[in-house]
N, C-alpha and C positions, 0 to 999 in steps of 0.2 A: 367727440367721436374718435380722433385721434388717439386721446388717452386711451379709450376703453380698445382700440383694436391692440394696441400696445401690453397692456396689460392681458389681455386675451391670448396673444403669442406668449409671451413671457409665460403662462401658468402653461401652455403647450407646450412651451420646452423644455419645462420643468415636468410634466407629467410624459413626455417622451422617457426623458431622463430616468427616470422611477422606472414607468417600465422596461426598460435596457436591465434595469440593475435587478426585477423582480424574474427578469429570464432566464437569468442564471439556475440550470439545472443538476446541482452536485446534490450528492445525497450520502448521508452514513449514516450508518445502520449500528450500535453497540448494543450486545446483548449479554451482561456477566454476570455469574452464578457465582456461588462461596462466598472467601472473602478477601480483604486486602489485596484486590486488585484493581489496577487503575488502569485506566484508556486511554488517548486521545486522538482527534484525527482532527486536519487543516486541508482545507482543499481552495485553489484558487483558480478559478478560468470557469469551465462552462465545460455538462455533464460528465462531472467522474464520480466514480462511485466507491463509496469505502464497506467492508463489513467487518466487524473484528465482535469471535462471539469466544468468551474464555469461561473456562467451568474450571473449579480445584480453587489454588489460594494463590495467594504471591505472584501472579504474575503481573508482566508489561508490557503495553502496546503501545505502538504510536505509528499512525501513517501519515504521510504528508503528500499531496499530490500539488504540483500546477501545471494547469494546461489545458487540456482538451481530450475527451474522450477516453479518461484513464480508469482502470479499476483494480480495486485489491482487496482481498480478502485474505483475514485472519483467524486462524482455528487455535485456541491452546486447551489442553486439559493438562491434569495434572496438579507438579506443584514447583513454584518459581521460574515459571517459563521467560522467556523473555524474546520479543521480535519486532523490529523496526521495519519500516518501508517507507520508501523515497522515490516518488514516481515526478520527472519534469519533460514534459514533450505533450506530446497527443498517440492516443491508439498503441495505450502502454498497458499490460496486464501481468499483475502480482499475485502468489497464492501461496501459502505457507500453512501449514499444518502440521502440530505438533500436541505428542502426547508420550507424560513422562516425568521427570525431574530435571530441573536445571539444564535446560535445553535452550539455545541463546541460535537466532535467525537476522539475519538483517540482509537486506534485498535495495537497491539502488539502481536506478533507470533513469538516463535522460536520451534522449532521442525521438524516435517512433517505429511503433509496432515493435515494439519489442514482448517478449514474454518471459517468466521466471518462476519457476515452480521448487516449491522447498519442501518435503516432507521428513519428521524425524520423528522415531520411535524411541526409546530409551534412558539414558541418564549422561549428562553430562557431553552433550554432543555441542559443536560451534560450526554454524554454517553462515558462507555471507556470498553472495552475487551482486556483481557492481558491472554492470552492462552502459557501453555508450556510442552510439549510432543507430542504426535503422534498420529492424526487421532481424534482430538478436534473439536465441532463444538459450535457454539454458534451464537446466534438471537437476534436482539432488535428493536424493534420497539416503537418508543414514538409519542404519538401524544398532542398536547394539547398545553398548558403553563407548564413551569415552572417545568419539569421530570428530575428526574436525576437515574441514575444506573451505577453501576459498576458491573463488570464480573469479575472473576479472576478463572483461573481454571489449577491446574497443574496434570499430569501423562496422562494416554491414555483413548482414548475413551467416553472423557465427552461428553455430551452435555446439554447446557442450553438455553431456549427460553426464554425473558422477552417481556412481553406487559403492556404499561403503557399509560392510557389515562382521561387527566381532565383539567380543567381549572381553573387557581385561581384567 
């Protein structure tokens, strides 16, 4: 009798176990059109959410989240787009959207509640945000040729909007 309550605990802690690990709710979503374009996304903690949908050719994505409650989504059209994202905290949100030629994004969060919004139109633009504290926002928008900007903003409650638009 011994044995069998023994072993009866044992498969319950092991089917605990299981479900701890089947709770985990992260979800990504890859949807790409054309061709030679590749993806990927890593996510580690519990509910974050990835989207990266690319149409054209040549492009690159890669998201990475750990944590809690992060989401990011990626837009490219085009051709040779390229944008990373790096989400580490909880109640972190990414969004990048781009359409055009050789258009290069990278987006970096660790803290929480942060947010980052990147949009670029044109040829040959470089945009990066690299946020670190709590409740950070920041905005870019490039339209034109040949834009570039960096963001960089550490402790709570920043925000910064950039707007850049010409052609050269």
């Amino acid at each position: 009798m011994k044995r069998i309550l023994s072993m009866a605990f044992a498969l319950a802690i092991l089917a605990s176990a299981g479900a701890a690990e089947a709770q985990s709710r992260n979800r990504v979503k890859i949807d790409q059109r054309g061709y030679a374009n590749g993806a990927a996304a890593a996510q580690q903690g519990d509910r974050n959410g990835a989207v990266v949908m690319q149409s054209g050719r040549g492009h690159y994505a890669r998201g990475v989240q750990n944590g809690y409650n992060n989401s990011l989504r990626m837009d490219q059209y085009g051709t040779r787009n390229r944008v990373t994202t790096e989400q580490h905290g909880e109640d972190n949100f990414a969004v990048t959207g781009q359409e055009g030629l050789n258009l290069s994004a990278s987006t970096i969060q660790t803290g929480r509640g942060n947010v980052a919004g990147t949009a670029q139109i044109g040829t040959n633009h470089t945009a990066s945000t690299d946020q670190d504290g709590v409740n950070n926002t920041s905005g870019i928008i490039q339209v034109g040729n040949g834009q570039d900007v960096a963001v960089r903003q550490r402790g709570d409650g920043n925000i910064s909007v950039v707007v850049q638009s010409g052609y050269n």
